[in-house]
mmCIF file of the C-alpha atoms, coordinates in Angstrom:
data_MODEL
# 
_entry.id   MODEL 
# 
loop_
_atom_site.group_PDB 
_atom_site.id 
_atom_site.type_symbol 
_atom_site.label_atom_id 
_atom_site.label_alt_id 
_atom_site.label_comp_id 
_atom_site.label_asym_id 
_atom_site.label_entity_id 
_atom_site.label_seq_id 
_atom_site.pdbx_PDB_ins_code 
_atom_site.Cartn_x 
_atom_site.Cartn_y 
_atom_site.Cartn_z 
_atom_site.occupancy 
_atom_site.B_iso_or_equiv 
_atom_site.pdbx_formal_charge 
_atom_site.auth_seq_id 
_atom_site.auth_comp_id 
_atom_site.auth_asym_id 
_atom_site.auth_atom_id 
_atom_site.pdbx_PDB_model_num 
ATOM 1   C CA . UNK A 1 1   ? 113.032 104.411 95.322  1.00 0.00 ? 1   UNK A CA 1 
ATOM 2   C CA . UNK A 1 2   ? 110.741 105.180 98.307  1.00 0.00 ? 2   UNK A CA 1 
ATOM 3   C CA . UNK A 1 3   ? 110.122 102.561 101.272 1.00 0.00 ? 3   UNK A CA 1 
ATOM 4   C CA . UNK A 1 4   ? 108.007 103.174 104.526 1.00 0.00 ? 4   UNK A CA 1 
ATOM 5   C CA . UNK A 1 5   ? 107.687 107.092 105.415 1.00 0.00 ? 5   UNK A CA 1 
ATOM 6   C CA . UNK A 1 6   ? 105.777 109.348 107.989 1.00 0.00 ? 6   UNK A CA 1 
ATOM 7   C CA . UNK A 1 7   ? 103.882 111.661 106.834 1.00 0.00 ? 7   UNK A CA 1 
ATOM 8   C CA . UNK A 1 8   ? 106.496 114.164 108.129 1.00 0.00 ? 8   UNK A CA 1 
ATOM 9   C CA . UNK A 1 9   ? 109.459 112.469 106.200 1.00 0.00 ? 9   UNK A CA 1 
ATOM 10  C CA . UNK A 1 10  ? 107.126 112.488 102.748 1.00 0.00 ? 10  UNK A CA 1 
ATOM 11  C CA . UNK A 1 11  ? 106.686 116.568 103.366 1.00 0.00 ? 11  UNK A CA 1 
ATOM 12  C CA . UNK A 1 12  ? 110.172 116.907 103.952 1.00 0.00 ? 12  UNK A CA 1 
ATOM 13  C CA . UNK A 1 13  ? 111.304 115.170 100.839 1.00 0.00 ? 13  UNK A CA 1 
ATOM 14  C CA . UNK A 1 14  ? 109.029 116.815 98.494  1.00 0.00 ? 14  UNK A CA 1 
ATOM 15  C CA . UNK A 1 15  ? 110.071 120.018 99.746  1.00 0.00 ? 15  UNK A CA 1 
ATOM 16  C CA . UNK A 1 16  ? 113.937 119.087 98.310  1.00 0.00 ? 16  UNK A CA 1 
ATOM 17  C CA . UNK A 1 17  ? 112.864 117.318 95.419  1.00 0.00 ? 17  UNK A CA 1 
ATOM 18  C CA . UNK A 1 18  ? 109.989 120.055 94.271  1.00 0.00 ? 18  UNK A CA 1 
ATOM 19  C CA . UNK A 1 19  ? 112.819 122.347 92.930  1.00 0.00 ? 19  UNK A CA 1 
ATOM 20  C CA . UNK A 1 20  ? 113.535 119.223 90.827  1.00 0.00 ? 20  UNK A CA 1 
ATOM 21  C CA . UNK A 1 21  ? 110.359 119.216 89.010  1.00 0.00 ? 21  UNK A CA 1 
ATOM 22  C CA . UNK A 1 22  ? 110.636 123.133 87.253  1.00 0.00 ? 22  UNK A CA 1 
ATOM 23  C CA . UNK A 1 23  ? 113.725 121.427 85.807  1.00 0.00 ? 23  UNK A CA 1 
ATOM 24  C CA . UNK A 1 24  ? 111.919 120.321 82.381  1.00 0.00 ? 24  UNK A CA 1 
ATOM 25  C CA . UNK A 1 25  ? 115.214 118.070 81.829  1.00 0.00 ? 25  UNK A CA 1 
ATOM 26  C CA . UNK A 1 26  ? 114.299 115.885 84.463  1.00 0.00 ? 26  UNK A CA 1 
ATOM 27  C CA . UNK A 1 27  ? 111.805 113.424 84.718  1.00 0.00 ? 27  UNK A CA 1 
ATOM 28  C CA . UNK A 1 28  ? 109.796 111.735 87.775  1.00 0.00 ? 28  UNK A CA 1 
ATOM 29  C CA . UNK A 1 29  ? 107.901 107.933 87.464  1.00 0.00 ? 29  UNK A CA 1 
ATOM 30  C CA . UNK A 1 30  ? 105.807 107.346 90.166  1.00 0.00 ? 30  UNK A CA 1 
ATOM 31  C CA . UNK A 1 31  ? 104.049 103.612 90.394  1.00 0.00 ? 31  UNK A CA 1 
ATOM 32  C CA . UNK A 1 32  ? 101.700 101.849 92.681  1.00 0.00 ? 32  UNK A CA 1 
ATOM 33  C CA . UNK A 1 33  ? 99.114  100.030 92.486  1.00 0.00 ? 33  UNK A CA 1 
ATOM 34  C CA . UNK A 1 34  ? 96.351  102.454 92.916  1.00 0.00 ? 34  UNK A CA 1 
ATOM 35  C CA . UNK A 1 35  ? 93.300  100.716 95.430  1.00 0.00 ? 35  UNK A CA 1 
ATOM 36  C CA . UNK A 1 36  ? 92.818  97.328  96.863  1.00 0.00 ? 36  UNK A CA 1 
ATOM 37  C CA . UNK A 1 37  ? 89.256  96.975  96.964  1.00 0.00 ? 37  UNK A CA 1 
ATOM 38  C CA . UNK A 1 38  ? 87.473  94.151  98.610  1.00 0.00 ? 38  UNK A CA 1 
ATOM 39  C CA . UNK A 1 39  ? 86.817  92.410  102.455 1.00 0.00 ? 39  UNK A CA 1 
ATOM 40  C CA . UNK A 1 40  ? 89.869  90.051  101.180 1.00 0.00 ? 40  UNK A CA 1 
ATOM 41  C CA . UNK A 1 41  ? 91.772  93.721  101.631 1.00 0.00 ? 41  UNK A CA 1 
ATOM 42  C CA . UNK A 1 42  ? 89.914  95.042  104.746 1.00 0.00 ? 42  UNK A CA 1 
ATOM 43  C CA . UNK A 1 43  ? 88.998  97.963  102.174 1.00 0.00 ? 43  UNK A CA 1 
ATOM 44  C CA . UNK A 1 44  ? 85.392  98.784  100.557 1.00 0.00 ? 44  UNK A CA 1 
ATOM 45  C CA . UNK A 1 45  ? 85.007  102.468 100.869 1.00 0.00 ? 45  UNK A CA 1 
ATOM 46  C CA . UNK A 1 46  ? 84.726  104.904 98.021  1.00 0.00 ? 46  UNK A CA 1 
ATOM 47  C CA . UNK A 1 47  ? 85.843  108.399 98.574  1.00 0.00 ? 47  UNK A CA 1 
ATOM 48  C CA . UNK A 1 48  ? 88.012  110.215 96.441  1.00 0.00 ? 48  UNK A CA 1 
ATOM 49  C CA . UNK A 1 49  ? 90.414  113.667 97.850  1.00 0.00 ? 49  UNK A CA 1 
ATOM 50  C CA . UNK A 1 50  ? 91.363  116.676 96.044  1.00 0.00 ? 50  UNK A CA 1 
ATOM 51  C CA . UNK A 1 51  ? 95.489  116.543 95.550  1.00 0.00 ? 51  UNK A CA 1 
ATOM 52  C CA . UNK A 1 52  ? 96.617  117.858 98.364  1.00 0.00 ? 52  UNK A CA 1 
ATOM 53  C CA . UNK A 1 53  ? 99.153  115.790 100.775 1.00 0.00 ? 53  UNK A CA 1 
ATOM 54  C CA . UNK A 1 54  ? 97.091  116.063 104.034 1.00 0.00 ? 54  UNK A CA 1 
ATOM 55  C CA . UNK A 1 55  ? 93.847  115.346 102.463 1.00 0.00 ? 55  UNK A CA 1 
ATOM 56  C CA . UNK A 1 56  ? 95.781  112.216 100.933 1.00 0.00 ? 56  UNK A CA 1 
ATOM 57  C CA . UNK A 1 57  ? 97.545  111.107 104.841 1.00 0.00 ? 57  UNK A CA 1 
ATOM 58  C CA . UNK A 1 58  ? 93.956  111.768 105.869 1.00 0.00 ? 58  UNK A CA 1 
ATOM 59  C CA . UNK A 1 59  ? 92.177  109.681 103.724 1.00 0.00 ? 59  UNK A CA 1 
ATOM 60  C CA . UNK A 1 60  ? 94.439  106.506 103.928 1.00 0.00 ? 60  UNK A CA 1 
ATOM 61  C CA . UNK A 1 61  ? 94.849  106.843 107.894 1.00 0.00 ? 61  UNK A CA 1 
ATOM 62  C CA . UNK A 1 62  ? 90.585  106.937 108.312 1.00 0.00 ? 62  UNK A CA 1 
ATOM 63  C CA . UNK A 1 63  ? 89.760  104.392 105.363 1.00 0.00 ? 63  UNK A CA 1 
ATOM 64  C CA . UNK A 1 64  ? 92.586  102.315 105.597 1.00 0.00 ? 64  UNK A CA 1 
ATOM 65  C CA . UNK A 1 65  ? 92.979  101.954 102.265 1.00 0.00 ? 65  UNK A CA 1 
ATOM 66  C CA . UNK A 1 66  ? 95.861  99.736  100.857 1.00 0.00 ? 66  UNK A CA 1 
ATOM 67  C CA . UNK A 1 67  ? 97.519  101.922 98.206  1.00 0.00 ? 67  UNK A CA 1 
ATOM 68  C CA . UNK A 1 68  ? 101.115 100.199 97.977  1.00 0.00 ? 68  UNK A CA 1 
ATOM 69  C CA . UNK A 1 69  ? 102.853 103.517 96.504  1.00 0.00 ? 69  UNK A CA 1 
ATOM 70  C CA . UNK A 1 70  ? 101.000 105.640 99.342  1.00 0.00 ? 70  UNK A CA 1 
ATOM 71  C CA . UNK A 1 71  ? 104.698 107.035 100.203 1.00 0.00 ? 71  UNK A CA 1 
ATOM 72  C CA . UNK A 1 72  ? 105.909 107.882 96.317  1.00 0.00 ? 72  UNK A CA 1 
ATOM 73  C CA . UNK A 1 73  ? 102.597 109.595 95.825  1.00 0.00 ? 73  UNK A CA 1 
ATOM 74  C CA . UNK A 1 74  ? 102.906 111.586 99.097  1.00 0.00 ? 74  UNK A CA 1 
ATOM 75  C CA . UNK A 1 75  ? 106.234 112.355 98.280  1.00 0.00 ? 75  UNK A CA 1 
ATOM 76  C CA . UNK A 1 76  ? 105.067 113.627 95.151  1.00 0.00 ? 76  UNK A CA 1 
ATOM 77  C CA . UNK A 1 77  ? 101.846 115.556 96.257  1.00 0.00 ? 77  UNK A CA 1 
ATOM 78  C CA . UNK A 1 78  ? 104.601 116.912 98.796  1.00 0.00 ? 78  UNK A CA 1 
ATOM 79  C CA . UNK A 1 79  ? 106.633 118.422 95.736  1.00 0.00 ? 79  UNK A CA 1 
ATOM 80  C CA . UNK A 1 80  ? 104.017 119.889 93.728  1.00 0.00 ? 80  UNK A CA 1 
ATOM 81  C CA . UNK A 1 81  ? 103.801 122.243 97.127  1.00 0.00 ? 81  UNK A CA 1 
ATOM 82  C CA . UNK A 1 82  ? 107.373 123.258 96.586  1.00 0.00 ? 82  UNK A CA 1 
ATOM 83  C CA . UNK A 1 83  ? 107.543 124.447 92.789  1.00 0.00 ? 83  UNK A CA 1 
ATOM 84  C CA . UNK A 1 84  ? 107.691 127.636 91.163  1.00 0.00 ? 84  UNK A CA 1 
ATOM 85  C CA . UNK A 1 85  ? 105.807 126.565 88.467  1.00 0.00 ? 85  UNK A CA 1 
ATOM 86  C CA . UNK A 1 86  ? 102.257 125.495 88.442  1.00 0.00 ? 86  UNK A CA 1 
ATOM 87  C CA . UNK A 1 87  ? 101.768 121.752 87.177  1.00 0.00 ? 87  UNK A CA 1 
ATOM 88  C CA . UNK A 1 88  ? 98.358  119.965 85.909  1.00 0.00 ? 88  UNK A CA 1 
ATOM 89  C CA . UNK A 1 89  ? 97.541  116.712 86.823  1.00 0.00 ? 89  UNK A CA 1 
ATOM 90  C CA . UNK A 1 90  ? 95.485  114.272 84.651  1.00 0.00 ? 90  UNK A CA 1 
ATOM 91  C CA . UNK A 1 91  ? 94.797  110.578 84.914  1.00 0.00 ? 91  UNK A CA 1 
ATOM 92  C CA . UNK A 1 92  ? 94.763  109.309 81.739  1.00 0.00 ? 92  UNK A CA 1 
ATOM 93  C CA . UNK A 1 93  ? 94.290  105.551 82.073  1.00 0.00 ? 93  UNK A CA 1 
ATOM 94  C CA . UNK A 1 94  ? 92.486  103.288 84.750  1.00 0.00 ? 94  UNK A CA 1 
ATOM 95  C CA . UNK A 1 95  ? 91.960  99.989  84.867  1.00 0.00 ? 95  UNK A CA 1 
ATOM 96  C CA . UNK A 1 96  ? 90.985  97.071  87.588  1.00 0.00 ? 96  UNK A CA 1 
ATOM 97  C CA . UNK A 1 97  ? 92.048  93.406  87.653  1.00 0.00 ? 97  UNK A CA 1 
ATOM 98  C CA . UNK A 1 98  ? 88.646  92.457  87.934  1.00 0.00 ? 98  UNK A CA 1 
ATOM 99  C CA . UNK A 1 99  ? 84.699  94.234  88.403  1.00 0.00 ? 99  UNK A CA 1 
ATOM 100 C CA . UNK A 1 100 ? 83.281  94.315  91.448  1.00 0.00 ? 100 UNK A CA 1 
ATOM 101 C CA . UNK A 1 101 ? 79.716  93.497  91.440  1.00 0.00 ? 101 UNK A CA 1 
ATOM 102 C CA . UNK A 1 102 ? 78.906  91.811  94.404  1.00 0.00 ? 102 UNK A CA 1 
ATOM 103 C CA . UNK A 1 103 ? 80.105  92.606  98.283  1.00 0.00 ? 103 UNK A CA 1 
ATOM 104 C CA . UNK A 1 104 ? 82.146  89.444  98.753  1.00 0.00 ? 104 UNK A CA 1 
ATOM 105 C CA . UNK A 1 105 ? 84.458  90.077  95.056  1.00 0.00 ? 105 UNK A CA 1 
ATOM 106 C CA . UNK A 1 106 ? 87.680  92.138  94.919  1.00 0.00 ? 106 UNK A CA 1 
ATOM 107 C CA . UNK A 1 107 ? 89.773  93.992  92.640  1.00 0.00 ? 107 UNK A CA 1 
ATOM 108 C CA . UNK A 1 108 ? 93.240  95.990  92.535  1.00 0.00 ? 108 UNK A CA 1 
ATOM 109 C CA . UNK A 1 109 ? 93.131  99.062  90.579  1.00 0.00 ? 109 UNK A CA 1 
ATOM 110 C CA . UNK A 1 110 ? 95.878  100.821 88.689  1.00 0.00 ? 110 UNK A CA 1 
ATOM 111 C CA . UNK A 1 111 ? 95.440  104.919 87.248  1.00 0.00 ? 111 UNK A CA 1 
ATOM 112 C CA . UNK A 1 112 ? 97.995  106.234 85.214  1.00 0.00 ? 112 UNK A CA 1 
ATOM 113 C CA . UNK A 1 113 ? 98.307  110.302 85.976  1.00 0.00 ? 113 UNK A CA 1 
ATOM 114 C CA . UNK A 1 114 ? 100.527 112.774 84.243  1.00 0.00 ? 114 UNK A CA 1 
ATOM 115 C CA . UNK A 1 115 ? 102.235 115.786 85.778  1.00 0.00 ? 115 UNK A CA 1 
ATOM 116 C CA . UNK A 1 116 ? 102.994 118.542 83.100  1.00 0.00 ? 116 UNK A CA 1 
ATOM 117 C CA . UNK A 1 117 ? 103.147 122.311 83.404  1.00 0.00 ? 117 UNK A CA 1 
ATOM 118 C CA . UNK A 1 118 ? 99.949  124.372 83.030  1.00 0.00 ? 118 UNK A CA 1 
ATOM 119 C CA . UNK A 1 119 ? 99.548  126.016 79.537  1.00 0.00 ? 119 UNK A CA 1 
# 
């Protein structure tokens, strides 16, 4: 379980859980929402980042974005920078509650991403 975390704490905890993921007998489940999109959320920006933790604190602090499991998924971007083996990451699912078609609707949005070693 992860509650409210700097930035700082998130990079700190990957780095002692990123040994943890070259372990192939353990296993990780990360879940959030993914987006809250709408004026009802203060959120209707579209930008996407590349992976990497600071991009991710970057994005969120300028856009304001309302990803609940911002922390988990910085924790986790965190950990991919501490392994010694090289992991792929896919998103295999997403899905909203609702299209957006017009300015004034909203919609939460939920990806489903795997983490697996490179082949």
């Amino acid at each position: 379980m992860v509650g409210s975390l700097s930035t700082d704490s998130e990079a700190l905890y990957g780095s002692l859980l990123g040994p943890y993921l070259d372990d192939p007998s353990n296993l990780f489940v990360i879940s959030s929402d993914f987006c809250h999109w709408g004026r009802r959320f203060s959120y209707t920006f579209h930008d996407t980042t590349q992976g990497q933790p600071t991009a991710f604190s970057q994005y969120l602090s300028k856009y304001g974005n309302t990803i609940c499991g911002r922390h988990p998924i910085g924790v986790l971007l965190n950990m991919l920078q501490h392994t010694a083996t090289l992991f792929n990451v896919k998103f295999v699912k997403y899905d909203q509650s609702s299209r957006c078609e017009r300015m004034n609707d909203s919609s939460v949005s939920y990806a489903a991403a795997t983490v697996l070693p490179a082949v």
